[in-house]
C-alpha positions as CSV (number, residue, x, y, z in Angstrom):
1,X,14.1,-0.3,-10.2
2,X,10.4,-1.7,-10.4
3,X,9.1,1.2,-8.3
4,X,10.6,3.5,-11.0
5,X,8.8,1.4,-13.7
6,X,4.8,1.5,-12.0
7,X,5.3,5.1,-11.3
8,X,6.2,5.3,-15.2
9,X,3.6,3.4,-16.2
10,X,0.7,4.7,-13.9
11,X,1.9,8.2,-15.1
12,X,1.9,7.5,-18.8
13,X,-1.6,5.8,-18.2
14,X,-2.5,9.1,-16.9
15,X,-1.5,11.1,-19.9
16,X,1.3,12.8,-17.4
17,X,4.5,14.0,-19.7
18,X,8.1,12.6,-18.1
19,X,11.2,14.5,-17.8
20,X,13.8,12.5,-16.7
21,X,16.5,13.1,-13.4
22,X,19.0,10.9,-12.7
23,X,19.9,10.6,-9.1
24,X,23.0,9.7,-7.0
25,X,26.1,10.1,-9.9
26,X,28.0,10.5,-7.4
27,X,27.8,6.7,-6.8
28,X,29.1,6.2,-10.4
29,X,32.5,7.4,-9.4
30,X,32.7,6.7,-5.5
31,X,31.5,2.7,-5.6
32,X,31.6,1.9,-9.5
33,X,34.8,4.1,-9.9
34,X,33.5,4.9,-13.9
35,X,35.6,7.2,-15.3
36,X,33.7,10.1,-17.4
37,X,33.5,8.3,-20.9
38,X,31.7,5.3,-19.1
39,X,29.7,7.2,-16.8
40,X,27.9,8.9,-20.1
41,X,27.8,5.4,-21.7
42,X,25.9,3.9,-18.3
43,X,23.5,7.1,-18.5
44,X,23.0,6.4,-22.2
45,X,22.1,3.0,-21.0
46,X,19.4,4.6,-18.3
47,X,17.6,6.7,-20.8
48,X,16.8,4.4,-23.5
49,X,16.0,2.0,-21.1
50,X,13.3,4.8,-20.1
51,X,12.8,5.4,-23.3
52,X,11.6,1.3,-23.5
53,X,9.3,2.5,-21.1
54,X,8.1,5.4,-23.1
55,X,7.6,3.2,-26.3
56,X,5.6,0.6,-24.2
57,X,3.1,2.6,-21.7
58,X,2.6,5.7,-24.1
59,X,-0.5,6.1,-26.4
60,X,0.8,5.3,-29.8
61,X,0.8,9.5,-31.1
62,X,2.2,10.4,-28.3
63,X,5.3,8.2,-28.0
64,X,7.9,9.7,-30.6
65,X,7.2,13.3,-29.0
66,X,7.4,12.0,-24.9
67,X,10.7,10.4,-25.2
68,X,13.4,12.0,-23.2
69,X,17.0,13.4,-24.9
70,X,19.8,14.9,-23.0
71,X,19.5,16.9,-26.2
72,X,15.9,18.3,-26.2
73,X,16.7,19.0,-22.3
74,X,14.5,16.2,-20.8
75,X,17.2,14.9,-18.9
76,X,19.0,16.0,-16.0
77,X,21.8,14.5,-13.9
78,X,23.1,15.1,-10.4
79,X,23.2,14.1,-7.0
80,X,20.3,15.3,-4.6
81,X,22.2,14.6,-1.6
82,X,25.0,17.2,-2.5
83,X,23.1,19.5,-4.0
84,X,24.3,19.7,-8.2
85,X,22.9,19.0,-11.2
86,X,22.7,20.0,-14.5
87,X,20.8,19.2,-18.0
88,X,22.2,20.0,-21.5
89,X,21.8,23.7,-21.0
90,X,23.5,24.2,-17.9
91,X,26.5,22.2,-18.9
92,X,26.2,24.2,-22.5
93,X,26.0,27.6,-20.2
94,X,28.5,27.1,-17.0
95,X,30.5,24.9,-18.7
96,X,30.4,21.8,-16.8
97,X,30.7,18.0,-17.2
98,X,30.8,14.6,-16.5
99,X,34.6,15.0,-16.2
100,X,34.1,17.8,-13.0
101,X,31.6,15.3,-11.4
102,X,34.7,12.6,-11.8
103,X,37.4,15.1,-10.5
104,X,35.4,16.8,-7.5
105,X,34.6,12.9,-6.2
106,X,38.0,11.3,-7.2
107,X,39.6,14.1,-4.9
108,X,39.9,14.4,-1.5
109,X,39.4,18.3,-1.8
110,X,35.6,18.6,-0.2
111,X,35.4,21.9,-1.9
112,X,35.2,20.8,-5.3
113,X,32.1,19.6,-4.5
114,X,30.6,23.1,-3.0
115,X,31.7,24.4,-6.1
116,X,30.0,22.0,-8.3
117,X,27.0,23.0,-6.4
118,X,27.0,26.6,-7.0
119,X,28.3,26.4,-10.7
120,X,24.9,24.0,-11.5
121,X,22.7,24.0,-8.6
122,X,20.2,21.2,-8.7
123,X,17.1,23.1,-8.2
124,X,17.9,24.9,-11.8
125,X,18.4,22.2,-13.9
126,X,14.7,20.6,-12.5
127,X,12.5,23.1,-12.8
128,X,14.4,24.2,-15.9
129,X,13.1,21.0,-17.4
130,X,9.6,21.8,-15.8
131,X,9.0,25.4,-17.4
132,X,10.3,23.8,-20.4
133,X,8.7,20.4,-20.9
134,X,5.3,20.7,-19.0
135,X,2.0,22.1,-20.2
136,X,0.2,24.5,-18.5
137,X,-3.0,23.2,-16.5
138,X,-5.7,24.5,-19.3
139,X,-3.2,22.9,-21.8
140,X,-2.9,19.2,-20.2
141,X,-6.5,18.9,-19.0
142,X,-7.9,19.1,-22.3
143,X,-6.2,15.6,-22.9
144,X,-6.0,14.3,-19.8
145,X,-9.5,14.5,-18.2
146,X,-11.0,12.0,-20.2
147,X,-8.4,9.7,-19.2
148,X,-8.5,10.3,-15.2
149,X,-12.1,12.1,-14.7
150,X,-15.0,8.8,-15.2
151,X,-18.0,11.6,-15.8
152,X,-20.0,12.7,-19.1
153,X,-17.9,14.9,-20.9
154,X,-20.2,16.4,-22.5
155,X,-22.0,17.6,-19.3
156,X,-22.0,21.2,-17.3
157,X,-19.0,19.6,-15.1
158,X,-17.2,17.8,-17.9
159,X,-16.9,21.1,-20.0
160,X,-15.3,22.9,-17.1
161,X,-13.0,20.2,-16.1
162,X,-11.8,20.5,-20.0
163,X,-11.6,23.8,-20.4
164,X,-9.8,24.6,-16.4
165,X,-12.4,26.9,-16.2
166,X,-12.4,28.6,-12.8
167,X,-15.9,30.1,-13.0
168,X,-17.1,26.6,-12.7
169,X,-18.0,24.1,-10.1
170,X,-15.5,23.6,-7.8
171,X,-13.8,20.2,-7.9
172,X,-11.1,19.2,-6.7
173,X,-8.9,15.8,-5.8
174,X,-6.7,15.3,-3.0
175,X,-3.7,13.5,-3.3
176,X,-1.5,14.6,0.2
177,X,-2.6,14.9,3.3
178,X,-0.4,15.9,6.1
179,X,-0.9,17.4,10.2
180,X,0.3,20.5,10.8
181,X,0.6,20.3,15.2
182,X,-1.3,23.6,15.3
183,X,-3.6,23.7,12.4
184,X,-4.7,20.1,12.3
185,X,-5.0,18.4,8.7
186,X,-3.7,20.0,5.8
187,X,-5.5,18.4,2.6
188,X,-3.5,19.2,-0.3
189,X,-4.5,18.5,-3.9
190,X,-5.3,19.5,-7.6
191,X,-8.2,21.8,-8.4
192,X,-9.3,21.0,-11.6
193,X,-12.3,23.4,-11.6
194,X,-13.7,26.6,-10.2
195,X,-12.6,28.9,-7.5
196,X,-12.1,27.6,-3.8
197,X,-12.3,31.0,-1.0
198,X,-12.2,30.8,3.2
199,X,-15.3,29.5,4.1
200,X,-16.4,27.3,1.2
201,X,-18.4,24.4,1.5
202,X,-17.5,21.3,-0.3
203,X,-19.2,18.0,-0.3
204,X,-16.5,15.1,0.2
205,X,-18.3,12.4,-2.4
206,X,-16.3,9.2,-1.1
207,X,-16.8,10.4,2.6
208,X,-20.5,11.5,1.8
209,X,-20.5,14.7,4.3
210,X,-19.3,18.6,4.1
211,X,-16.8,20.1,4.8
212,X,-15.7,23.7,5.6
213,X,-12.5,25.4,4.4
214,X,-11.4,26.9,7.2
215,X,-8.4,28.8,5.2
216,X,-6.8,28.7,1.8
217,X,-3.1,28.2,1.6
218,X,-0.6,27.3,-1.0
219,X,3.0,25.7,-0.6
220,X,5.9,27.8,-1.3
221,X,9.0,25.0,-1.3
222,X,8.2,23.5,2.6
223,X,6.4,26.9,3.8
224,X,2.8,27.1,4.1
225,X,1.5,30.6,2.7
226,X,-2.1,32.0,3.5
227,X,-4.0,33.2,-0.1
228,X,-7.7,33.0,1.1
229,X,-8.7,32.6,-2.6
230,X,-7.0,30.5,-5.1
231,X,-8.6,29.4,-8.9
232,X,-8.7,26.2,-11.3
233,X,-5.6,24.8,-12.2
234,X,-3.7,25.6,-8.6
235,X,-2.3,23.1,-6.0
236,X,-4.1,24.3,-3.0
237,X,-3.4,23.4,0.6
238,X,-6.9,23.2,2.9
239,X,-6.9,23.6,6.5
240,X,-10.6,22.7,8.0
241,X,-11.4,19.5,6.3
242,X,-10.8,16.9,9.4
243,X,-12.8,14.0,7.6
244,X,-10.4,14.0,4.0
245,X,-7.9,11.2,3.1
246,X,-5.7,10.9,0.0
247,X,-7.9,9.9,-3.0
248,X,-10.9,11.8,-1.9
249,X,-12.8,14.2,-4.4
250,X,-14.1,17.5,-3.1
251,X,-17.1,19.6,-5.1
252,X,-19.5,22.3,-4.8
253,X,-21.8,19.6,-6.5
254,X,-23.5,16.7,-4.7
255,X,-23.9,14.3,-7.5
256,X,-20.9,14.0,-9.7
257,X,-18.4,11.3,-10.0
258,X,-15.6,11.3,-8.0
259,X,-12.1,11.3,-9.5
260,X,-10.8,7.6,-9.5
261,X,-9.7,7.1,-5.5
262,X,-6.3,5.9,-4.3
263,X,-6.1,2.3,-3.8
264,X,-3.5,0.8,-0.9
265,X,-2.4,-2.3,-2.2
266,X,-0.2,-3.6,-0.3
267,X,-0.7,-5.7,3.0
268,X,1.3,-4.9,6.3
269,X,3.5,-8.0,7.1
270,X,5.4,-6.9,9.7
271,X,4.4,-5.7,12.9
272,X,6.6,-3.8,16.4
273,X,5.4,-3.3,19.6
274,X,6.0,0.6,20.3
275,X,6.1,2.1,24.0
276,X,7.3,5.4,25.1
277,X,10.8,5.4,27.7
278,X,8.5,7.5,29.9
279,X,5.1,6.3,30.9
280,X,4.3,10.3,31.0
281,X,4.8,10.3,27.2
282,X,2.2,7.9,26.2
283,X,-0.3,11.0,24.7
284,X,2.7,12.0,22.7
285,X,3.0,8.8,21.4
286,X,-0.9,8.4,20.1
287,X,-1.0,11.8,19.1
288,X,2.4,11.1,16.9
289,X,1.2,7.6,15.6
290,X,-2.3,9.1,14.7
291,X,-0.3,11.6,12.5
292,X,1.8,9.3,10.7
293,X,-0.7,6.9,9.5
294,X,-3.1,9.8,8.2
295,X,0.2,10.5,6.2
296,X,0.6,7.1,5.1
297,X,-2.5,4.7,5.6
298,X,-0.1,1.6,4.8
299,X,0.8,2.4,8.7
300,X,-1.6,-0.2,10.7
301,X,-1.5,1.1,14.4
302,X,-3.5,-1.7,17.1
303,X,-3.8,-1.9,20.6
304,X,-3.7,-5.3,21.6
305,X,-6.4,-5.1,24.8
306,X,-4.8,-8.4,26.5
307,X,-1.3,-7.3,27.1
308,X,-2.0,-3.0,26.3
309,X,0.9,-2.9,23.5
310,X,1.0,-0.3,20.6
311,X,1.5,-2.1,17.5
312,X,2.7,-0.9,14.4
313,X,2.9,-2.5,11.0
314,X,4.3,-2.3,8.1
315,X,5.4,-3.2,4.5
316,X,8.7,-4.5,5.8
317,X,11.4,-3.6,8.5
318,X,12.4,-1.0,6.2
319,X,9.3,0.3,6.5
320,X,9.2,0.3,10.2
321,X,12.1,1.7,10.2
322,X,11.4,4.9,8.8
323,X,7.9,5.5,10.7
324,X,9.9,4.9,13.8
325,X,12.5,7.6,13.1
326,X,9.9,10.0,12.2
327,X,8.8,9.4,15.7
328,X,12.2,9.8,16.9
329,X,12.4,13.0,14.9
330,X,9.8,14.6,17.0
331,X,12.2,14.4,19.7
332,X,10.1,11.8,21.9
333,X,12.3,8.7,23.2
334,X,10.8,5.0,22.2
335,X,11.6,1.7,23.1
336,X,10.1,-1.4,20.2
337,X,10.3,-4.7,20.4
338,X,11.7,-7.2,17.6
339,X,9.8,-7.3,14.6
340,X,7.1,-9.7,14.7
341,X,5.6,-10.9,11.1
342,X,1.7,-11.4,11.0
343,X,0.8,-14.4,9.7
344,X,-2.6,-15.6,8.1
345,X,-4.5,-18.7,8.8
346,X,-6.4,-20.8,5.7
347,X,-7.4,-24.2,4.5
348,X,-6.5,-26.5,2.1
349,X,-9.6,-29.0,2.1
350,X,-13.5,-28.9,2.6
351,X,-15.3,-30.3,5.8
352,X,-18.6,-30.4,7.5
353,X,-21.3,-29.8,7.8
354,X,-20.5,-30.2,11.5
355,X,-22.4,-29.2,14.3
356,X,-22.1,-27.4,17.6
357,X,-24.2,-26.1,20.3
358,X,-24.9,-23.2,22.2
359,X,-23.6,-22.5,25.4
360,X,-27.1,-23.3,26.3
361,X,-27.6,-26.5,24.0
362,X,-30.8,-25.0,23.0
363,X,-29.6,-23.6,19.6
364,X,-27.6,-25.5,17.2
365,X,-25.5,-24.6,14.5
366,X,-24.2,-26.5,11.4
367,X,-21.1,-25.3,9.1
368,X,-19.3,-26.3,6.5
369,X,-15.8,-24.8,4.9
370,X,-14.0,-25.2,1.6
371,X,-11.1,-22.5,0.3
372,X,-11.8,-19.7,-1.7
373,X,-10.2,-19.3,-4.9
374,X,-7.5,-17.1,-5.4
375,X,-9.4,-15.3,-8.0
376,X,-12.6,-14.5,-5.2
377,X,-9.6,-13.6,-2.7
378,X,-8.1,-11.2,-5.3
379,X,-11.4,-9.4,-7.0
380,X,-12.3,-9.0,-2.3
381,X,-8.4,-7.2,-2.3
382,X,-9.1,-5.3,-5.6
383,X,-12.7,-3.9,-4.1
384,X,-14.8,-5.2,-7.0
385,X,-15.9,-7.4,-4.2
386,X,-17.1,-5.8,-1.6
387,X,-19.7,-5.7,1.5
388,X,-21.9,-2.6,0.4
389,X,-21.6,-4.4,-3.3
390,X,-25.7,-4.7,-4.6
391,X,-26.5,-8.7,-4.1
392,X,-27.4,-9.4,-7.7
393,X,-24.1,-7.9,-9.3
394,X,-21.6,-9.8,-6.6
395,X,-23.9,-12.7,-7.6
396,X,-23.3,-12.1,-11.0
397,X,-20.0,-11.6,-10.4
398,X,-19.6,-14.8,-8.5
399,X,-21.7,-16.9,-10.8
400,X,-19.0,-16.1,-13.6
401,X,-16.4,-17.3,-11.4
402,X,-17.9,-20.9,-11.3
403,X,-20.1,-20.9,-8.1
404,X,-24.0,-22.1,-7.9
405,X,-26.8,-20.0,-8.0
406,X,-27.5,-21.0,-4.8
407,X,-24.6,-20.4,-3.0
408,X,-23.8,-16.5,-5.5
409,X,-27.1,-15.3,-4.4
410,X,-27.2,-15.7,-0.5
411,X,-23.5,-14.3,0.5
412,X,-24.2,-12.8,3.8
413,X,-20.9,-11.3,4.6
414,X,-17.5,-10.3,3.0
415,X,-14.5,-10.0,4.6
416,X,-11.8,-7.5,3.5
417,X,-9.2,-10.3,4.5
418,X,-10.3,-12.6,1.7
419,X,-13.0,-14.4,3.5
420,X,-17.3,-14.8,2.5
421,X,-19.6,-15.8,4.8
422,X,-22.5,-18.0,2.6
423,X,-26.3,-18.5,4.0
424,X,-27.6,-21.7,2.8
425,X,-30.3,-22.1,4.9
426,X,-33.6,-23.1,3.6
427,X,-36.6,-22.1,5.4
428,X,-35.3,-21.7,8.8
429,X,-37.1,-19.5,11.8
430,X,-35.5,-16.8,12.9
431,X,-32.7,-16.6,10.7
432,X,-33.2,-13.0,9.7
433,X,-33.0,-11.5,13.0
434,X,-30.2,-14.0,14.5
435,X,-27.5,-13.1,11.2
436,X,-26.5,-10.3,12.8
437,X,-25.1,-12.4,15.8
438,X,-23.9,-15.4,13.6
439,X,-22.1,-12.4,11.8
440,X,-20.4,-11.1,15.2
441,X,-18.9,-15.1,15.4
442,X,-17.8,-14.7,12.1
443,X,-15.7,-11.7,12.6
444,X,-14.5,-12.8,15.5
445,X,-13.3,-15.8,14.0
446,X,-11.5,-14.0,11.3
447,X,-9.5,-11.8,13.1
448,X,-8.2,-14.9,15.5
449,X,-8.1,-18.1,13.4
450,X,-8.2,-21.7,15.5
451,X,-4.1,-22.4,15.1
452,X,-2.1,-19.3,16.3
453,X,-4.8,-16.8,16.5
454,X,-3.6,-14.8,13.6
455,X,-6.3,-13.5,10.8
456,X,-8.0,-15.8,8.5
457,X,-7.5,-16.1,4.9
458,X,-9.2,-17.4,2.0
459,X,-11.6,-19.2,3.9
460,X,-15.7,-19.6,2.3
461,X,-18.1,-20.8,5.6
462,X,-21.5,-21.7,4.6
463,X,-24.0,-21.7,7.5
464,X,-25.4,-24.9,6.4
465,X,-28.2,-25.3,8.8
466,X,-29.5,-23.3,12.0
467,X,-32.0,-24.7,14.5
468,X,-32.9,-21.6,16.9
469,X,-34.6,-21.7,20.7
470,X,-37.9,-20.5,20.0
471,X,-37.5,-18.0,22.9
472,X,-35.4,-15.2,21.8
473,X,-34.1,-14.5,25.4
474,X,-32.3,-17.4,24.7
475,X,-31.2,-17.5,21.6
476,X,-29.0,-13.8,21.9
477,X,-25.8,-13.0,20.9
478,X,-24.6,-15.0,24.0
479,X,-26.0,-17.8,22.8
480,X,-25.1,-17.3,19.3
481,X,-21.6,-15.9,19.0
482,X,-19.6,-18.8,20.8
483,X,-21.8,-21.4,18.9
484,X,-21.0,-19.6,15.5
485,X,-17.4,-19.4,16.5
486,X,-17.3,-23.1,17.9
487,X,-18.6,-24.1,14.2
488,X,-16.5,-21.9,12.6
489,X,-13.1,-23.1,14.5
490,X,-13.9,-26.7,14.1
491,X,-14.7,-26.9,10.3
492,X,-11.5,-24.8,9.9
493,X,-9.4,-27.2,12.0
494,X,-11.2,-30.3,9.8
495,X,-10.0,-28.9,6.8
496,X,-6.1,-29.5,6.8
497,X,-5.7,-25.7,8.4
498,X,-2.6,-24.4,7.4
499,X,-0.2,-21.3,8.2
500,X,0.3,-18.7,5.5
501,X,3.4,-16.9,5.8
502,X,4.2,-13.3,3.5
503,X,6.9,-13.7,0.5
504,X,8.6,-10.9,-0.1
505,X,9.9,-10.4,-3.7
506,X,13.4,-8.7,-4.3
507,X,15.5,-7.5,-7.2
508,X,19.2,-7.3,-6.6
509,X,21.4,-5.0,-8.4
510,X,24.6,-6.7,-8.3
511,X,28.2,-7.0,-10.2
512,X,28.1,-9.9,-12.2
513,X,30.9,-12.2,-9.6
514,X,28.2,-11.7,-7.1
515,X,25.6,-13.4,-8.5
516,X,27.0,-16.5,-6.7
517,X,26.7,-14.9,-3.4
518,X,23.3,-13.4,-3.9
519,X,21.9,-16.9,-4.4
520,X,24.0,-18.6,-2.0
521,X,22.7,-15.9,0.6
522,X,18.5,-16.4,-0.8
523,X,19.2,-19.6,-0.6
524,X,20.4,-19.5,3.5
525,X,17.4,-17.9,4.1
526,X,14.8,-20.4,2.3
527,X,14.6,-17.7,-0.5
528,X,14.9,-18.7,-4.4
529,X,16.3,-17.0,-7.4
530,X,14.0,-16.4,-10.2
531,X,15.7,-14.6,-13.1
532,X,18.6,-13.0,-13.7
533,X,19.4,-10.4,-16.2
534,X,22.2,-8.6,-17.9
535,X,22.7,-5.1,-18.1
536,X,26.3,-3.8,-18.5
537,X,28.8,-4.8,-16.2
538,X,25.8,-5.4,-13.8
539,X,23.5,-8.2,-12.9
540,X,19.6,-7.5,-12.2
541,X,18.6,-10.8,-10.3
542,X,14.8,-10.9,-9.2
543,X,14.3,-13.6,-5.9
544,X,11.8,-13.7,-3.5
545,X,12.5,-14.8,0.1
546,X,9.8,-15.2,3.4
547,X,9.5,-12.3,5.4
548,X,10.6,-13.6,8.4
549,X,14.1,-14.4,7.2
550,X,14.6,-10.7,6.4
551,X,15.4,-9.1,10.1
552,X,19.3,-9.1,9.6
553,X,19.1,-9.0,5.2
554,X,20.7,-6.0,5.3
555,X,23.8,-6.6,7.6
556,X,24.0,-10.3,5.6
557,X,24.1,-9.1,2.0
558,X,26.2,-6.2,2.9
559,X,28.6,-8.6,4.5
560,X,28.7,-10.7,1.8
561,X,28.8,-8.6,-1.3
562,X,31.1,-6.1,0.1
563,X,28.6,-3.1,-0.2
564,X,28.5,-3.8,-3.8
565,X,24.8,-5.0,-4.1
566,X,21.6,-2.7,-4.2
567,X,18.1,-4.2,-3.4
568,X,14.8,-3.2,-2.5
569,X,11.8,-5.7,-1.2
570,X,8.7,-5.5,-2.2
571,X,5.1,-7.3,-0.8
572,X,4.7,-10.9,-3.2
573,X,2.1,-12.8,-1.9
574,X,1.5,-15.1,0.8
575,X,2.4,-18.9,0.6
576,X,2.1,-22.3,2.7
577,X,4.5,-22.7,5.7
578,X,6.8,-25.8,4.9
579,X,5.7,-28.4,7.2
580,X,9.4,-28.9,8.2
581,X,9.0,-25.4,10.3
582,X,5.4,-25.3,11.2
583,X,4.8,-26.9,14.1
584,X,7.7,-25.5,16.0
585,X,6.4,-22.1,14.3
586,X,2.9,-22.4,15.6
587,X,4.2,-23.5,18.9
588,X,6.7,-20.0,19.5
589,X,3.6,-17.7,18.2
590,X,1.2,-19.2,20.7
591,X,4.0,-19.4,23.9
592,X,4.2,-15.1,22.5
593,X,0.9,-14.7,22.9
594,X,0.6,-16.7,26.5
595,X,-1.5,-19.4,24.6
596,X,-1.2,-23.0,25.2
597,X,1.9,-24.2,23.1
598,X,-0.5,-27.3,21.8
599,X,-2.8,-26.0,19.0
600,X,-6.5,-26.5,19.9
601,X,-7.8,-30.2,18.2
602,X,-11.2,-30.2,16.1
603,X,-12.9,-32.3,18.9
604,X,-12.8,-29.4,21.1
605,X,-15.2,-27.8,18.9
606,X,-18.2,-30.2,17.4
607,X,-20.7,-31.2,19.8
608,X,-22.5,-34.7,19.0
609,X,-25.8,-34.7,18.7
């Protein structure tokens, strides 16, 4: 699967040794019906595939000795749902095989099963690769620290990261962070150096604050144990820090570099309105929403003020669909609404400069528009871009990517959506102290674009000229705001505005007489093929299809291929809506939101002089 092959690659990146497990055999014999001869020929398949991966993604004297073998015991099989497995030395020791796995499932005797599971339990044959395969932490972080740690090795820090040394400073990264109803948040992580006791302060270097440790605990399996002390090279489990999120660094040291942070890269699409059955369980509901997207910040949760609904979005319904049974696992009884995909708003021309007034007509403001490239939009979503960036490196960076001096050196705000806002006034009174309100119109712009109210995208404005009152009573932010946003709105609506709707990609799994039905099916839902690929007896087709067509995928392709055809969907990128659909689009968003159906015209906007 492509997940399997980023998690491979980030972790050989990272210098982390694979062992491999190979998950639901059972599936081999129950939906593939493989005999035992071609089950091991399929799993031979699997691990030099992964082997592939190994020879790609790992450093060039590491490769020979990381590759997996059923032999050397870096591979395990089983199934996690029924609770077997086994690597070469369990099947050497109990005596078990490929051809038990194909009785016990070929049978209708349940219990063949329950004894597969106690002759090789699962948990054995995992960690028996663990004990066997993976370096201890004063082992590994000698070569992996210069690999995942950005500082001066050389340094105080540097040595003690190297050498796991818990008399060191403490530092430490977090990588989970989950609420515990009683405790509040549990920050769980790596400590790569020193010793971290009840009552330690840390300094959180991406939040820049402290923190206390209220309590030291480790996890046994799902059980939280209280150790009050634990030193370098332990996973431990903090209670006390409210302010930590996944990706942060904590240290006994102010001024060190942070471990690299975790980056969320994908963009929620998809969005439900949540409400509780009972009015009387609303606090439930926050408090249960408020944990779940501390436990995964690719949760989105708004509260639309105009009509007081909870939104939630996503990556996909799938997605949704497991936040809301976590919910639903907390015993608390929801009602939610369709899914709803978010659309974004862009360009596709230049206009202006145009002009429009103030609700006053004492101040006057001129804008212009053009798209941003998808380079600019991508370095904004990467972070290389960024508001708090210093001027002369984003104009540096910006310069590089084709734009003027001019226009590189006077960016006066950055949007995380994909969107700069571009001072190119020259001379003008005022225009210090009035930004910050022309700024206000520009946000509010972004976050409700002139067709359907959905956020902006890709969009440059240049503030082009500015003549202010010379009374600042009346030249406030009530002044200000709706004359920025009136500029803003009719440039956009100038510039051929379009509707960008999210693609999702997809790869199939798939027998190879299905392939037909897979494209017939992407192609129903104005989807395409891309690529198909043999493996085996099976098919690996990549598509990509819109979001929007994706609501009843699963019941479709399960219809239509029988059960036979795995898939997962995966963010893509965002892309024009055909003309053929938009209108009528545009027109159901805005009737959803209780707008007028007829999008807003450009005329609306630009006062004459």
């Amino acid at each position: 699967m492509t997940q399997t092959e980023t998690v491979t690659r980030q972790a050989l990146e990272e210098r982390v040794r694979p062992v491999l497990y190979i998950n639901k055999i059972d599936r081999l014999v129950k939906e593939l019906r493989l005999d035992a001869p071609a089950m091991q020929k399929w799993l031979s398949n699997i691990i030099a595939e992964f082997n592939k991966l190994v020879e790609i993604y790992a450093e060039p004297e590491l490769k020979e000795k990381w590759k997996v073998s059923i032999q050397g015991n870096s591979v395990a099989f089983g199934s996690a749902k029924d609770r077997w497995g086994f690597n070469y030395n369990i099947a050497q020791r109990n005596g078990v095989g490929f051809k038990d796995v194909y009785d016990a499932y070929n049978s209708d005797d349940q219990s063949l099963i329950k004894a597969l599971s106690e002759k090789a339990p699962l948990h054995e044959a995992v960690l028996g690769m663990v004990v066997q395969h993976h370096p201890p932490p004063h082992v590994a972080q000698r070569y992996r620290i210069p690999k995942i740690w950005p500082g001066d090795l050389d340094s105080d820090v540097g040595k003690s990261l190297m050498s796991c040394d818990d008399k060191g400073p403490i530092l430490m990264m977090v990588t989970t962070i989950n609420v515990d109803p009683q405790a509040g948040r549990i920050a769980t992580g790596r400590l790569f150096s020193g010793t971290i006791k009840d009552g330690d302060e840390v300094y959180l270097i991406d939040g820049k604050r402290m923190g206390k440790v209220q309590s030291v605990n480790i996890y046994m399996g799902n059980t939280r144990e209280l150790v009050n002390m634990l030193p370098a090279g332990n996973i431990p489990a903090l209670l006390g820090i409210d302010h930590a999120i996944a990706g942060e660094t904590f240290s006994s040291i102010k001024s060190v570099p942070a471990f690299e942070s975790i980056k969320y890269v994908s963009e929620p699409v998809v969005t439900i309105a949540i409400e509780p059955k009972h009015p009387k369980d609303l606090p439930k509901l926050v408090e249960a929403l408020r944990r779940i997207t501390v436990e995964d910040p690719n949760l989105i949760v708004k509260i639309n003020e105009e009509t007081g609904e909870t939104l939630l979005s996503g990556m996909g319904v799938l997605h949704l669909e497991i936040a809301t049974s976590l919910i639903l696992e907390t015993g608390l009884e929801i009602t939610t609404t369709q899914p709803l995909i978010n659309y974004r708003e862009t360009i596709r021309n230049t206009a202006g400069p145009i002009m429009s007034k103030s609700p006053n007509k004492h101040n006057k403001i001129f804008m212009r528009v053009e798209p941003l490239g998808d380079e600019i939009i991508e370095l904004i979503k990467n972070g290389h871009i960024h508001e708090d960036l210093e001027r002369k490196q984003m104009a540096k960076i910006l310069r590089e990517k084709g734009w003027s001096a001019d226009e590189a050196k006077n960016v006066a705000a950055v949007d995380i959506s994909g969107n700069i806002l571009v001072d190119e006034t020259k001379g003008v009174q005022f225009i210090q102290e009035s930004m910050d309100s022309i700024r206000s119109g520009f946000d509010d712009v972004i976050h409700s674009g002139p067709i359907a109210h959905e956020t902006v995208r890709g969009v440059k404005f240049v503030l082009h000229h500015f003549v202010p009152h010379e009374d600042p009573a009346h030249r406030g932010l009530a002044q200000l705001l709706p004359a920025t946003r009136r500029s803003m709105l009719g440039s956009m609506l100038l510039a051929d505005s379009a509707l960008l709707e999210p693609i999702l990609g997809m790869e199939i799994k798939c027998p190879q007489e299905q392939i037909g039905t897979v494209a017939g099916i992407l192609s129903g839902k104005r989807g395409k093929l891309l690529n198909v690929e043999q493996k085996g007896v099976i098919s690996i087709i990549q598509g990509e299809v819109p979001a929007s067509e994706t609501f009843d995928l699963s019941e479709v392709m399960r219809g239509g291929t029988a059960g036979k055809a795995l898939w997962n969907t995966y963010f893509k990128t965002w892309q024009i809506v055909p003309q053929s659909i938009f209108k009528t689009l545009v027109n159901d968003i805005r009737k959803r939101k209780g707008l007028n159906p007829e999008p807003p015209t450009a005329d609306e906007f630009v006062d004459k002089e």
